[in-house]
N, C-alpha and C positions, 0 to 999 in steps of 0.2 A: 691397287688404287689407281686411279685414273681421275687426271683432272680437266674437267671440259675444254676445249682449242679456245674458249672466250675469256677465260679466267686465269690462263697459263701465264708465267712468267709475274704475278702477283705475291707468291709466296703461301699460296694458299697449300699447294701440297707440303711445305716445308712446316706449316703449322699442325698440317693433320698426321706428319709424320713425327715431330717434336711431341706432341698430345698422346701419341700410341704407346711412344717409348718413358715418357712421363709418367703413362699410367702400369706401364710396366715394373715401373723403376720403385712405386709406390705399393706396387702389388704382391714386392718381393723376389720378382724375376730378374735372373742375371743376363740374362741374352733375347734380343730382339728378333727373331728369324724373319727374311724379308724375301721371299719366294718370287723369281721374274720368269718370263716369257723370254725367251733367245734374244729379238729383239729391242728388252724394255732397256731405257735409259734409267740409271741412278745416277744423282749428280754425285760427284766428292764431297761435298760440301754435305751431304747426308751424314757423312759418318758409318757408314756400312762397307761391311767390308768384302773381296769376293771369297766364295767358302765354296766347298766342293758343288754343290747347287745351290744358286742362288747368291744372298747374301747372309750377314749377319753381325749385329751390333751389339757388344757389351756394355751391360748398365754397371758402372762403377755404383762400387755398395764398399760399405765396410763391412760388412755382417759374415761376409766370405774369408 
């Protein structure tokens, strides 16, 4: 995901990363897998954590 240079800094990728993991969380899945380029930025504030490639976020569930 990439967010245009004109929109950046609005929270817009923060919604459409909050929406994916939302619907993950709704879909039954425990973990969000977030796959980057060498140079991509994640902020902390994502919640992702770094994993052998890439990232990856646990959806707390109780079902588990």
């Amino acid at each position: 995901m990439v967010v245009a240079g004109t929109t950046q800094r609005r929270g817009v990728g923060r919604l459409l990363m909050d929406s994916a993991v939302r619907l993950a969380e709704e879909s039954g899945c425990y973990k969000v897998p977030l796959l980057v380029a060498d140079e991509a930025y994640v902020p902390k504030r994502a919640a992702f954590k770094a994993a052998t490639q890439g990232f990856c976020r646990y959806v707390p569930s109780d079902r588990f």
